[in-house]
C-alpha positions in Angstrom: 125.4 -64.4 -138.6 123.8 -66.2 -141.8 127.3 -66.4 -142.9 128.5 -69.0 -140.3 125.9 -71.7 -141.8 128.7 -72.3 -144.2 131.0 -70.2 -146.6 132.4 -72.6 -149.6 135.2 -69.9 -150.0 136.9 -70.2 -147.1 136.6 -73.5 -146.6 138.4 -73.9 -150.3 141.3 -71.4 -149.2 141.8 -73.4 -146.0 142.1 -76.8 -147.9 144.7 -75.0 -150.2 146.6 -73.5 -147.5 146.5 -77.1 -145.5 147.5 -78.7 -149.1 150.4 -76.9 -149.7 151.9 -77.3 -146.5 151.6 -80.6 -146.3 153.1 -80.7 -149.3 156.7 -79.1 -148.2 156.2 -80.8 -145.1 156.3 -84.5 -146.4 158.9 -84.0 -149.1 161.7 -85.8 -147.1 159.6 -88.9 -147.3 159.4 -88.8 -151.3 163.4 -87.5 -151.4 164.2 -89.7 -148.7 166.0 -92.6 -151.1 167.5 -89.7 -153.1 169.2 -88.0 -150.2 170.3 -91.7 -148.3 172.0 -91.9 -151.6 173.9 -88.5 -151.6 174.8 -88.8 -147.9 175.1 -92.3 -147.9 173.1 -92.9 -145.0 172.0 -96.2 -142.9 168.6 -97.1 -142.9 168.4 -96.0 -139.6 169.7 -92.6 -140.1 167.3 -92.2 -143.3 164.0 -93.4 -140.4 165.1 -90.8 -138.5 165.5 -87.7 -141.2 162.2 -88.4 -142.3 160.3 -88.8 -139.4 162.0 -85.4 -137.3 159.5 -83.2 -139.4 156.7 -84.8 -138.0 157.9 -85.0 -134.3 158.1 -80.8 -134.2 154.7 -81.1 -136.6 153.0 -82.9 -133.8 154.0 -81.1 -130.8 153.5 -77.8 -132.4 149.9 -78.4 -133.2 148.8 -77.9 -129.6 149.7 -74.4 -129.2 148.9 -73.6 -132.8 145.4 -74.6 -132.1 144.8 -72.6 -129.2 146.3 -70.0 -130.8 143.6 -70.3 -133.4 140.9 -70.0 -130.8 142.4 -67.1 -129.4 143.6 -65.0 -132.3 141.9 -66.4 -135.1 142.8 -68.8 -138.5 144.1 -66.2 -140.4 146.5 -64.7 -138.9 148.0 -67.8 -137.3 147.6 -69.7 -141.1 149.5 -66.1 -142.4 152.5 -66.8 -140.0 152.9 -70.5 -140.3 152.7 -70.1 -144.0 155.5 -67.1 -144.0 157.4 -69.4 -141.6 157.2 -72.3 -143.3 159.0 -71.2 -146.9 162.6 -70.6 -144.7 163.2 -74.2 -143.8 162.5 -75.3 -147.5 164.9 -72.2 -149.0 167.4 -73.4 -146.5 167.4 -77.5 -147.5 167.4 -76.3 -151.1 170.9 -75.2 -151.1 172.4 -77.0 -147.4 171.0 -80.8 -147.5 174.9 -81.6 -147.8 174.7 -83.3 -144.6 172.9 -85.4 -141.9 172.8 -82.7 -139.1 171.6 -80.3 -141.8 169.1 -82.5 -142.3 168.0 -82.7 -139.2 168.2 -79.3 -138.2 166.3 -77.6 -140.9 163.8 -80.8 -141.2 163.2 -80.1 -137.5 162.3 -76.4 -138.6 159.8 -77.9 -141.3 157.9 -79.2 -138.6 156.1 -76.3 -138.7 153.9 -76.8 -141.5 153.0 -80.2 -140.4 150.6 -77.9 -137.4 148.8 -76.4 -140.0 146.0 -78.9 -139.6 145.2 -77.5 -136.3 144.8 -74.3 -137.5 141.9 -74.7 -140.0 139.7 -77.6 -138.3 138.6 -74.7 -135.7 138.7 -71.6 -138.5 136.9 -74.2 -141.2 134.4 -75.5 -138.0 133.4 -71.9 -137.1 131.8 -71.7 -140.2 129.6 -74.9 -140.0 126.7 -75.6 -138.1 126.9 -79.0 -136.8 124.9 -81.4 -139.2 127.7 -80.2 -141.7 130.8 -80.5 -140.1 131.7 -83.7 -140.6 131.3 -83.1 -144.2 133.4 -79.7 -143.6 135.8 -81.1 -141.9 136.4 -83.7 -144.0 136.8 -81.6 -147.1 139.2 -79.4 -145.1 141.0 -82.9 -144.1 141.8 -83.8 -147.6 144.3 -80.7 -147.8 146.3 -83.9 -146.4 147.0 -84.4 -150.2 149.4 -82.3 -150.4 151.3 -85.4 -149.9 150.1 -87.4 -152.8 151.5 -83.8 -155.0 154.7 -84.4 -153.3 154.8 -88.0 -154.1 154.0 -87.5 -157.4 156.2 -84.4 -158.1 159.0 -84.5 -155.9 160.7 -87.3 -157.1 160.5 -86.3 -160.7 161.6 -82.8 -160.3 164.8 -84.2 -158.4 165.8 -86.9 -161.0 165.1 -84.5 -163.7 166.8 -81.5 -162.5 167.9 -81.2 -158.2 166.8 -81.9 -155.0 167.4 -78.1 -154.7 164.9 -77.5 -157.2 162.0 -79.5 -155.7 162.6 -77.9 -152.0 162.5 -74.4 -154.2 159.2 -75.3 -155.8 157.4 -76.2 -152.6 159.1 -73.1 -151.4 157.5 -71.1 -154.1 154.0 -72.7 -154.0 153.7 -71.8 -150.8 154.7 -68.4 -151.4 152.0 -68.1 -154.0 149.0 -69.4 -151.2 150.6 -67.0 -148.4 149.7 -63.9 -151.3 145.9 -65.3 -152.0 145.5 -66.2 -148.0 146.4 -62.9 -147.0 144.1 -61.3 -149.9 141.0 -63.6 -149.6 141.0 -65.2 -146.2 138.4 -64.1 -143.5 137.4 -65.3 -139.8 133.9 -66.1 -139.7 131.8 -63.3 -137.9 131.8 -65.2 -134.3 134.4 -63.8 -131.4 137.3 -65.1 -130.7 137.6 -67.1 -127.5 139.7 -67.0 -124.5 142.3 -69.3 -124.8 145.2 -70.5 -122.6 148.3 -73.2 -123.7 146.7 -74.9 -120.0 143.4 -75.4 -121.5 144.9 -79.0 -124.2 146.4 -80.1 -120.4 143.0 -79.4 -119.4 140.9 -81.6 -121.7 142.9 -84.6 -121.1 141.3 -84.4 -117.5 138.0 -84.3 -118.8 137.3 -88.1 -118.7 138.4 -90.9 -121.0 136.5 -89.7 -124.1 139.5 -87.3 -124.9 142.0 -90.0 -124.1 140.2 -92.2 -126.6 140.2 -89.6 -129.5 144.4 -89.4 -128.9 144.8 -92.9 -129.5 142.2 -93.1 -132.4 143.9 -90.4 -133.8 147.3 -92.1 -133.1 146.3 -95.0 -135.3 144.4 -93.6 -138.1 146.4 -90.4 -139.0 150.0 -91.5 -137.7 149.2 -95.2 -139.7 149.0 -92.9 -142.8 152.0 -90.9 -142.0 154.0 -93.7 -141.2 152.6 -95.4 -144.3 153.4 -93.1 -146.7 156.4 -91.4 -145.5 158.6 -95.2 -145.7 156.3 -96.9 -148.4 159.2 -95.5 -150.9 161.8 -97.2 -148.4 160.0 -100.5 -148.4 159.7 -100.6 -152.3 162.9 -98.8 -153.0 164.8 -101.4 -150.5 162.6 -105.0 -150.8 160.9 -104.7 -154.4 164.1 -102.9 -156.1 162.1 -100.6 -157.5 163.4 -97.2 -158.9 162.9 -94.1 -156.7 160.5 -92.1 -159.0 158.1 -95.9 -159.8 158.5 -96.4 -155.2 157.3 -92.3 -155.3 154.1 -92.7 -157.4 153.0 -95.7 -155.9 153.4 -94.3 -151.8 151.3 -91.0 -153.8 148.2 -93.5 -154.8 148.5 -94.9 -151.3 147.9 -91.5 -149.9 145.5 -90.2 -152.9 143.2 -93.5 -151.8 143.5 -92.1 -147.9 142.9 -88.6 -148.9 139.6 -89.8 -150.8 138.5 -91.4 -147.6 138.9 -88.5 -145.2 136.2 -86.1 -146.8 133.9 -89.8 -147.7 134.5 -90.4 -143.6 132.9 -87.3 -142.7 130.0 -87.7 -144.7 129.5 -91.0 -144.0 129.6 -90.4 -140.2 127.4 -87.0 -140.5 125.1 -89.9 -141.9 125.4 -93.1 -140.2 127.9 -92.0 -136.6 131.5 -91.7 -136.6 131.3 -95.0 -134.2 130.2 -97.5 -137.3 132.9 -95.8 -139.3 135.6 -96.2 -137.2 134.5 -99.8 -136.2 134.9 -100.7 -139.5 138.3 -98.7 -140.3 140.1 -100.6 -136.9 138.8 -104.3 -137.9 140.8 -103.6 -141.9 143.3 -102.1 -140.0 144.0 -105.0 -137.8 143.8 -107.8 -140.7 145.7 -105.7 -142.7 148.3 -104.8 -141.1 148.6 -108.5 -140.0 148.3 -109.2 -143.9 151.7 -106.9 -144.4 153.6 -108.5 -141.3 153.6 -112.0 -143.3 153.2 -110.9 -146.9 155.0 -107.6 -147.4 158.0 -109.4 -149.7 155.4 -110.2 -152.2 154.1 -107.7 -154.7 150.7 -108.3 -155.0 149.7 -108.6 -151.4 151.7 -105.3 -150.6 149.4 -103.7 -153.1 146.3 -105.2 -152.3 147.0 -104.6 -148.3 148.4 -101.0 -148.7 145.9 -99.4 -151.1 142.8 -101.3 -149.1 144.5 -100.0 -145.9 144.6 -96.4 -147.2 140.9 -96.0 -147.8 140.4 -97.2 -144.0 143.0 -95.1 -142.5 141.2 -92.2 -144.5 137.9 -93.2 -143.2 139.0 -93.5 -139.6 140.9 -89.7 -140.0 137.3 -88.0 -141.1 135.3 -89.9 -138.5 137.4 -88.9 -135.4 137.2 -85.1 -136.4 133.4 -85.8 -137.0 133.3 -86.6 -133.2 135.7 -83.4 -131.9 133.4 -80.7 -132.7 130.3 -82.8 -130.9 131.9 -83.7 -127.8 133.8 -80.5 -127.0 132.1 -77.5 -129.0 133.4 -75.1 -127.0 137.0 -76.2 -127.2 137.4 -77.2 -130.5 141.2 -75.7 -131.0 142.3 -77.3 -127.7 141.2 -80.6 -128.6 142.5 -80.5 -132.2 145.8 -79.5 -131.2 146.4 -82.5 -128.7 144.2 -85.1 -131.0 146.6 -83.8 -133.9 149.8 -83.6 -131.9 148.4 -87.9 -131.6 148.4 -88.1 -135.2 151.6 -86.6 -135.6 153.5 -88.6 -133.1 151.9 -91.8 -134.4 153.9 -90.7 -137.8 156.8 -90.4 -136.2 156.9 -93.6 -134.3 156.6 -96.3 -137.0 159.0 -95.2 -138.9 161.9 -95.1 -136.6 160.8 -98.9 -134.9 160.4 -99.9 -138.7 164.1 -98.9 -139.1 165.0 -100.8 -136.0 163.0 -103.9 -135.5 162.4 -104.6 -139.2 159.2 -104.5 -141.1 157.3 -107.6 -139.3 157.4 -106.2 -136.1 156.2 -103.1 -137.2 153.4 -104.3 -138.8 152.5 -106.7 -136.0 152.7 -103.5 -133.5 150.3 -101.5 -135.8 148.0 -104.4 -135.7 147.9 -104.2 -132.3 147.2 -100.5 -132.0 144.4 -101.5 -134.4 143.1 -104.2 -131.5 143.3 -101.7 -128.6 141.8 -98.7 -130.5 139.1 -101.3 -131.4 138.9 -102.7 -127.6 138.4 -98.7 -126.4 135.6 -98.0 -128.8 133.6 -100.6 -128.0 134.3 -100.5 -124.1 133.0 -96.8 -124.6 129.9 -97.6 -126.4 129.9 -94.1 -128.2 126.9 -92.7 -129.2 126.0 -91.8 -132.7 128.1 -88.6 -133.4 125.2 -87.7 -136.4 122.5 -87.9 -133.2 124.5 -85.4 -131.3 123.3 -86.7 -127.8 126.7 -86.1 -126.1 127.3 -83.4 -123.5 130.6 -81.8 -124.6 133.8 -83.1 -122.1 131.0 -85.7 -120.3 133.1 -88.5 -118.9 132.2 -91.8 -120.5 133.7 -94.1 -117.8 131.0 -96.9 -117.5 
């Protein structure tokens, strides 16, 4: 059992599965202004191609993580990734049209579960001082979408949009051979597992409720952020699609630097003080993009600084799952990261509605509530591990 103190192997193949299917899984954010162009679509209709992935991607991650717990990270990380290449294969030669777009971007969906897959294979190798820290390392396979921001754009200018859905296609295909060679389970059983037991948790007191809605605000705020940054600067700053690409990849390359710092920092300190701190930028921040977001240099300075919190905040409320509910690890992961999901999925369409002050006001206030919860809760220090797993923290 000395192996489940920690096996640096596994935990890299699960951040390069995690990676690469994020990657495939954001590209209609990135190839967003390059396919409104070809289709000549509203803003409206563009909001909602890019932000279907993510719906499926967050409903799908409660049943992949009990899955998990029940049959174990490999094989469930060995389907998804099979599964996922089809819808990419598909958009590269039928993105001709909106309900193909939705259809097949629907189907991508899957890949944006595979984050519930390896927080409980990655945690069952980790005693609990080093979780956070694992976790956090596992979390910043969430990069995948700074590759996609960075490559995507380029690949499509310089040769198709075909040929970027084929290359995430193929690197995929290339992890799926080296996952299904190299990846193990660590040496603990399996557990029982039922698609009642996420249902479950939610009735375990408000302490689950709260991890949805931090969740909500840290992970879907960088969703959201990064998957219409490219819109914003594309639509408001005229700038050209592959310059609007790089920029929404350094926002997420700032967040995916946070997420592993987070854990650390909340192994070390409590995932409370990190997450008060991530809300309070949030809030001032996002207030800071609601009045300033026409001009250049406050867009910049509010969207990178808001990145690092949002990354913080992402690796502190994972440092927490493990801690309160040990024993259900995949059950909680899958709704807290269904939370994430839909909080991706949400800003963008009410962005393409009710315009970009709005928006940014509404985030802000998410910021304020998540903010008001966590300190109503009083959490204890996650690093102290005092909390009784699913204990109610109604005062």
């Amino acid at each position: 059992m000395s192996e489940a103190r920690g096996n640096g192997r596994q935990l890299a193949l699960a951040l390069i599965a995690f990676t690469v299917t994020f990657y495939g899984w954001a590209l209609l954010g990135p190839l967003g202004p390059e396919i409104q162009e070809d289709l000549e679509l509203s803003d409206s209709q563009l909001s909602v191609a890019v932000a279907v992935p993510v719906l499926l991607g967050s409903i799908m991650r409660i049943p992949m993580g009990v899955l998990t717990e029940r049959f174990g990270g490999k094989l469930v990380f060995t389907w998804l990734l099979g599964f996922s290449i089809l819808p990419l294969v598909a958009l590269a030669f039928a993105h001709d049209s909106f309900a193909l777009i939705l259809v097949l971007g629907f189907l991508l969906g899957f890949a944006g579960s595979s984050f519930a897959i390896g927080v409980p294979f990655v945690n069952r190798w980790y005693p609990p001082e080093r979780q956070g820290a694992a976790l956090g390392i596992y979390g910043a396979g969430m990069g995948g979408t700074v590759l996609a921001g960075l490559t995507a754009p380029s690949i499509a200018s310089e040769l198709s949009i075909t040929a970027a859905f084929l290359f995430a296609a193929g690197l995929i295909a290339i992890v799926l051979v080296i996952w299904v060679v190299m990846a193990r389970d660590a040496p603990v059983p399996n557990k029982p597992a039922s698609m009642r037991d996420p249902v479950a948790v939610l009735g375990t007191g408000i302490r689950a409720w709260a991890l949805v809605l931090f969740y909500f605000l840290a992970f879907g705020g960088f969703v959201a952020m990064y998957l219409y940054l490219p819109k914003l600067l594309t639509g408001v700053h005229d700038l050209s699609k592959t310059d609007a690409g790089a920029r929404a990849a350094g926002f997420a390359l700032l967040a995916v630097v946070g997420r592993p710092l987070g854990g650390v920092i909340s192994d070390r300190i409590g995932a409370e003080r990190v997450l008060t701190g991530c809300f309070l930028a949030v809030l001032v921040l996002a207030l800071g993009l609601a009045v300033g977001y026409e001009s250049m240099v406050a867009l910049t300075f509010c969207c990178l600084t808001m990145a690092l919190a949002l990354g913080l905040g992402t690796g502190a409320v994972f440092k927490l799952v493990p801690v309160w509910y040990p024993d259900r690890v995949g059950a909680v992961t899958g709704v807290v990261g269904a939370a994430g999901g839909l909080g991706g999925f949400f800003p963008p369409l009410v962005l393409g509605v009710v315009g970009y002050f709005v928006g940014f006001v509404l985030m802000a206030a998410v910021a304020l509530l998540s903010l008001i919860v966590l300190r109503a809760l009083r959490v204890p220090e996650s690093g102290v591990g005092s909390a009784r797993p699913g204990m109610q923290a109604q005062r």
